[in-house]
Structure formats: structure tokens, C-alpha cells
N, C-alpha and C positions, 0 to 999 in steps of 0.2 A: 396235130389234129386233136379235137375234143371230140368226144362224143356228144352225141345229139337226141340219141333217145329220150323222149319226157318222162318215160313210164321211170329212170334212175336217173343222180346223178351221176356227172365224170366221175373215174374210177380214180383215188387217191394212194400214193404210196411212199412211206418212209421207213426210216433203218435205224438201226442203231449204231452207234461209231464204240462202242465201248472198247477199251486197249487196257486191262490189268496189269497193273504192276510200270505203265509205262507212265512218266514223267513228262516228255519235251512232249509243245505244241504243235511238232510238223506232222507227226503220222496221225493226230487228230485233224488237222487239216486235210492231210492229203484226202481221207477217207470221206472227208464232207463235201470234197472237190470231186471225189470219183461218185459220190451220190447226187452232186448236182450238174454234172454231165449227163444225169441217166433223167434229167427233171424231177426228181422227186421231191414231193411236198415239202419234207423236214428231216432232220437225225436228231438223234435224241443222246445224250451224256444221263449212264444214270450216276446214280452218288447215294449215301444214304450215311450216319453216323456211324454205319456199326464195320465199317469197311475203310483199309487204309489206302490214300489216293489223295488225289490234288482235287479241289471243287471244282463241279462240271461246272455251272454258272463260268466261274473266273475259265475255265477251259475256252468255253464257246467265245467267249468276249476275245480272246486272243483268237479263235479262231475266224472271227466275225470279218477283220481287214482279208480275209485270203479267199473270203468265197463274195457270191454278188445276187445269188438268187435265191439257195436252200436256205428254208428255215431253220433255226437253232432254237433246239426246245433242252435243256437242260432240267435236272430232277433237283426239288427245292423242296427241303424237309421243311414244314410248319410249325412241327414241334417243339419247344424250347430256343425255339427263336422269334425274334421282334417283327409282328406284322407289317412295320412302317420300315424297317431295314429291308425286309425282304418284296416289299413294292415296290422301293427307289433301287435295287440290285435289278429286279428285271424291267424296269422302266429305261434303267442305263444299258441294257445289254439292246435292249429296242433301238435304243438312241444308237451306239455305235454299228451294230448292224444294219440301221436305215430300215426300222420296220419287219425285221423276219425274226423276234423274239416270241417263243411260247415260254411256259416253265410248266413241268411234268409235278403236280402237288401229289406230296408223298407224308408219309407220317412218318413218327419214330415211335416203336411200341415195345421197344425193351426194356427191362430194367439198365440194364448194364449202359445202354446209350442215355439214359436218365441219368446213370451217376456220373458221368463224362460233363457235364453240367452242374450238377449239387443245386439243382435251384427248386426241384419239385419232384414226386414220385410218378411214374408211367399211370396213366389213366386207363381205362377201357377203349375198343379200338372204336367203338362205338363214338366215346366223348372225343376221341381226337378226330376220329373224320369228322364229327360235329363242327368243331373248331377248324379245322381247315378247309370246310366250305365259310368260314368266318370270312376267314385269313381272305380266301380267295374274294368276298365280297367288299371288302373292305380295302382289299388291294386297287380294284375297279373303281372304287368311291374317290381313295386318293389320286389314283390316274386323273379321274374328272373334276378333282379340285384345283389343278387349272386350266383355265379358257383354252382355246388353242391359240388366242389370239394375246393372251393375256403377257406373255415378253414382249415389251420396246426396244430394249437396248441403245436409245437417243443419250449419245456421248454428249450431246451438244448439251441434253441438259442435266446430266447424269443420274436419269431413270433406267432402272433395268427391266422393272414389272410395275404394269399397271394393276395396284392392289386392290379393284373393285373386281379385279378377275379372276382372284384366289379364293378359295370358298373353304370354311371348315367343316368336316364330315360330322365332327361328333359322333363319334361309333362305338356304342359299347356291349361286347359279346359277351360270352359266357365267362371267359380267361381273361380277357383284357378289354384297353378301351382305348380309341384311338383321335385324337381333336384332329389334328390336320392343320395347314394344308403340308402335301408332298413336301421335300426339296428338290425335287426334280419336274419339270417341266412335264406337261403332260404327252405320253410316248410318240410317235411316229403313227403306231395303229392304231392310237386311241386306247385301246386293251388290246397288249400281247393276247396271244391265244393262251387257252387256260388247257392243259391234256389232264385226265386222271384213268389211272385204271382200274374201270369196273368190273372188277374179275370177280369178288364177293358181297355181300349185301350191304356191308356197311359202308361199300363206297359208291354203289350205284345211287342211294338220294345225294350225293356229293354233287357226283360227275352228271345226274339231271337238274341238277340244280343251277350247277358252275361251271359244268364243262363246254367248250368250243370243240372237242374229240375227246370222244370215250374209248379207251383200248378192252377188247374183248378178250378171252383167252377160252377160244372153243373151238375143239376140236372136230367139229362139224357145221355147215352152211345151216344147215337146221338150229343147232343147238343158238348160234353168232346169230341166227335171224328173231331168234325168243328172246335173248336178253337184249337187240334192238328194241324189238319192239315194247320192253319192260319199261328200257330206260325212255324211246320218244313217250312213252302213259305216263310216266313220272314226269317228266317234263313237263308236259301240258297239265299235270293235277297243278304243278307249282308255278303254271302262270307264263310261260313260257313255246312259242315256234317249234314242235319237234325238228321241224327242219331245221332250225340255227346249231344242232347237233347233227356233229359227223361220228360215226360209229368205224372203228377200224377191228378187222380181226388182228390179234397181236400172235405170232408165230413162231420160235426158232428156226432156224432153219441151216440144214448140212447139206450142202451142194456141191461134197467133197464127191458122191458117184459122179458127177460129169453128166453125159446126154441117157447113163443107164436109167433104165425106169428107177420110177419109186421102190423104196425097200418094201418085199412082201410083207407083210403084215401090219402095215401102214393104209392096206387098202389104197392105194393110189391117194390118199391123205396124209393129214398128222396124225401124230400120236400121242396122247396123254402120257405125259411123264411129271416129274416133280417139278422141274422149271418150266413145263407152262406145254401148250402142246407144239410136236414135233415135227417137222416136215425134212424126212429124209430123201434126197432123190436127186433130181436130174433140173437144169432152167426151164429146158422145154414142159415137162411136168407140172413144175410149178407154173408156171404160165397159165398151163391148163386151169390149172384147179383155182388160180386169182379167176381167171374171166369166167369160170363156171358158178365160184358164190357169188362174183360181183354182179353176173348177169342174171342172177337168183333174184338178187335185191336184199342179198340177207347181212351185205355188211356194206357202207361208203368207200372202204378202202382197206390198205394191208399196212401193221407194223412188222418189220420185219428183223429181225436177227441173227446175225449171221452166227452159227458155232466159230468158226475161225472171220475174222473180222476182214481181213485184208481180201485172203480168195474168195471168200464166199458173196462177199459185195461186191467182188471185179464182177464176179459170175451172176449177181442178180441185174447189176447193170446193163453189161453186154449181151445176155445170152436171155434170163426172164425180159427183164424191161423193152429192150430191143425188141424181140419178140410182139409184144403186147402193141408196142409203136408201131411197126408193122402192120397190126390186125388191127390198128386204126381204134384200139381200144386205149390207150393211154398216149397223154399228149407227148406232142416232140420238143414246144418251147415251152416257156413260162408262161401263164397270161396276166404276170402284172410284177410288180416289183414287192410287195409283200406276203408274208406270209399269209394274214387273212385275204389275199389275192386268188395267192393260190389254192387254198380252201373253199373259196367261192362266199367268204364271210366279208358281210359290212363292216365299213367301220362304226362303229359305235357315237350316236351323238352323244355328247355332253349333259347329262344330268343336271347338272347345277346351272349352266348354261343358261338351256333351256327354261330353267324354272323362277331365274332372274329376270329373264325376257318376258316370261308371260306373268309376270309381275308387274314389269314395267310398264309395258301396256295397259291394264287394269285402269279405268281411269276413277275406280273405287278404293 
């Protein structure tokens, strides 16, 4: 069941699969198989340089043969890495998941993850989020350098691409500069979805700028409905649908009580702590307090995270989600085979496409 009130949209919800320290790709699997029994939008692998672990990227790809609907949204550092490597990595993970690729744009703003590199000194957080709303523009641009139709594959006459369909971006930012085209085929969605999280200022013109979902980190429907409505004004200063952004509150969450209420002094809410705020309590609880900000209007949807990964996501599945299915407030199937399906996002036309066409036509 969807919802149908016009006044919001459907209420959106994904997780995180994070496993420290753990190696093999089944328990990342299992855990993206038990969030896509509950239909949840996406799971997210984070990653960063300054942490040791296997890359979420190559994680979700391996995990992409074992699921069939949730999206796979993986954390992809922009910093000290090659724009055109890091387009053709998520354009491949599109490709073998059949369209339910996002990638979570993240910076690296240490020194110490700068000398792991030796290529350049740490910038301001300011100039890297600059640059990876670059990254992320320029990612889009070589997405739509090529046609969708632009592969033949005619053995007969041994063409693979029709070269009138490949286009060169010529992109030059502030760090780098990018000719084109791709080596990769243009994705499944057209553009993966793009997440960033808008938690401080220097990444809210990012995420209204680039973002497909912006993660919030407020520990109140009030505080989550002000920086919405920051980022849809930013959005539309910079030319852009506030609605083509979805806005998630982003949450920990310990759901080791069981059916006990919320921790006192949680106020039947989260909590502001150092990793982000906290929802101590019960499914039924949380339940509560999804369909009370969602039906505020003050956020699209919930990221959620579990403290313990395994129990706390049986428990958001079976007992919140279930729940919410119930009360006919979150759906029971999928409504499409992609991620930006599921998000309720177009696909994206072709840029270059487009603009070869209404050339052609031109009869000046």
C-alpha cells in the first residue's frame, strides 16, 4: 500500500548494513536481504580513508547478485581520487545491480588521509565540498555521454558503438578537468542516485545542488523540517525542483529495550550525542515517532542505523516497519525495479542527446 495523501509524499525508509571489522560478503548480504524483505528504499555501506575495511563500493557489487529490489548506495570519497574512475565504478555497480545504484559523496579532510596518497595537502572543508559537487556534476555529464541507444553490437559487421552517440563533456573544475567520453555505457537509471549528508553548512549547497536525498541529522521534527526547508530554497536559488529532493532524517538507533518505552530522557525521541542523534527504545515507539515527523511534513523519509546491525534491523523490520505496513503508512511491495523507482525519481533525459537532436533539426 502507498500512501495517497497529496498534502506529502510516500514515506521513505533505509539502513545502514555496516559490519566492522568483518571481511566476507554473506553477512553484508544477508543484512541487505533482511532490509529488502521489509521494502526499504536503500542500505548504505559507509567507507572513508581513515578506517581499515574492504571498499563498500566493491562490497555492494558483490552483494548486488544476492538481492533483486533494495538499493545499494555505497560511501565514495572524492578526494584524491579521479573523477572519471569514480563515474565508471558507480555506473558499473548500476550495471550489475540492474539500476538500484546510488553512491553516498563524502570528502576526506584529514591530513593523515592526505599522506596515504602523497599527491596534494588537505584543502579546506569548504574547497572539498566545492569539488565534490564537481565530482558529482561531472559524474552525471559523463553518464550522458553516451546515448542510451548509442551500443550496436552488430557481429555481422563488427561495430560495437555507434560513435555519432558518444559525446565529449569537456569539463573543467576547479582541481581537475575532464574530456570524455565514459568507458562505460550509459547506466541502467540514467544517473545513480547521488545521497550527501547535509548535516553542516558546507555540505548543504552540495546536497541542494547534487543531491537525489539529503541525510539530516536532527534531533527534532522541527529542527529536520528547517534544514528541509533550507535546502528545498537552495535548491530552487540554484535552478532546480525542490521536489526532485528527498530529504531523510538520518537517526541511530538501539532497539536493544524491545516493546519497553523510550529511554527517559530521550523524551520519547532521540538524543543528541557525538555520532549523530539517538533513538533509544522500543519498534512500536519508533514507529510512533517515523509516522508523527513524516506526517508533520518535516522530513521524506528515515536513514536509519542500527547500534547492533543484525538485532536491531531484524527489529526495525519486523516489528517498526511491519508496523507502519499495517497502518497503511509504508508500502508492502516495490513499485518499480529501480532505485529511482523507488524514490519516486525520473529518469534523467540525456543532455547531449537532446541537444544533438535539436540541432538536427535546426534547418539554420
Amino acid at each position: 500500500m502507498t500512501p495517497s495523501d497529496p498534502g506529502r509524499g510516500p514515506l521513505h525508509l533505509a539502513a545502514a548494513v555496516d559490519l566492522p571489522g568483518v571481511f566476507d560478503a554473506a553477512p553484508y548480504t544477508e543484512l541487505a536481504r533482511l532490509a529488502e524483505s521489509g521494502a526499504l528504499d536503500f542500505v548504505t555501506l559507509g567507507d572513508s580513508f581513515a578506517r581499515h575495511g574492504p571498499d563498500a563500493l566493491a562490497v555492494l557489487a558483490r552483494v548486488a547478485p544476492g538481492t533483486g529490489r533494495v538499493g545499494l548506495v555505497p560511501t565514495v570519497t572524492t578526494t584524491h581520487t579521479e573523477p572519471f574512475h569514480v563515474q565508471a565504478a558507480v555506473a558499473t555497480l548500476d550495471w550489475v545491480s540492474r539500476g538500484r545504484a546510488g553512491w553516498n559523496v563524502a570528502v576526506s579532510a584529514t591530513e593523515a588521509e592526505a599522506r596515504l596518497f602523497g599527491r596534494r595537502r588537505v584543502a579546506s572543508r569548504e574547497a572539498l565540498w566545492r569539488e565534490a559537487g564537481e565530482v558529482a556534476d561531472v559524474a552525471r555529464r559523463l553518464w550522458d555521454s553516451w546515448e542510451d541507444d548509442a551500443e550496436i553490437r552488430d557481429a555481422a559487421t563488427g561495430r560495437f558503438v555507434d560513435r555519432d552517440k558518444l559525446h565529449h563533456v569537456d569539463f573543467t573544475g576547479g582541481t581537475f578537468s575532464v574530456r570524455g567520453p565514459s568507458i562505460v555505457p550509459r547506466p541502467p537509471q540514467g544517473h545513480p542516485v547521488v545521497v550527501v549528508d547535509a548535516s553542516d553548512g558546507h555540505t548543504r549547497e552540495t546536497a541542494a545542488r547534487h543531491a537525489d536525498v539529503a541525510l539530516v541529522r536532527a534531533a527534532s521534527p522541527a529542527r529536520a523540517d528547517a534544514v528541509r526547508a533550507e535546502l528545498h530554497r537552495r535548491a530552487a536559488e540554484a535552478g532546480r525542483a525542490p521536489g526532485e529532493l528527498r530529504v531523510f532524517a538520518a537517526l541511530v538507533v538501539d532497539l536493544g529495550g524491545g516493546e519497553h518505552a523510550a529511554q527517559p530522557g530521550h523524551g520519547g525521541g532521540p538524543l543528541p550525542t557525538a555520532e549523530g542523534p539517538l533513538y533509544r527504545g522500543g519498534p512500536v515507539d519508533l514507529a510512533e515517532l517515523i509516522a508523527t515527523w513524516h506526517g508533520a511534513g518535516a522530513v521524506d523519509g528515515f536513514h536509519l542505523t542500527p547500534v547492533e546491525p543484525r538485532r536491531d534491523l531484524e527489529r526495525l523490520v519486523n516489528g517498526t516497519v511491519a508496523l507502519l505496513q499495517h497502518r497503511g503508512l509504508f508500502r508492502t511491495f516495490y513499485p518499480g525495479a529501480t532505485l529511482r523507482d523507488h524514490l519516486g525519481l525520473t529518469r534523467p533525459a540525456n543532455r547531449y542527446a537532446n541537444r544533438y537532436a535539436a540541432l538536427a533539426g535546426d534547418p539554420s
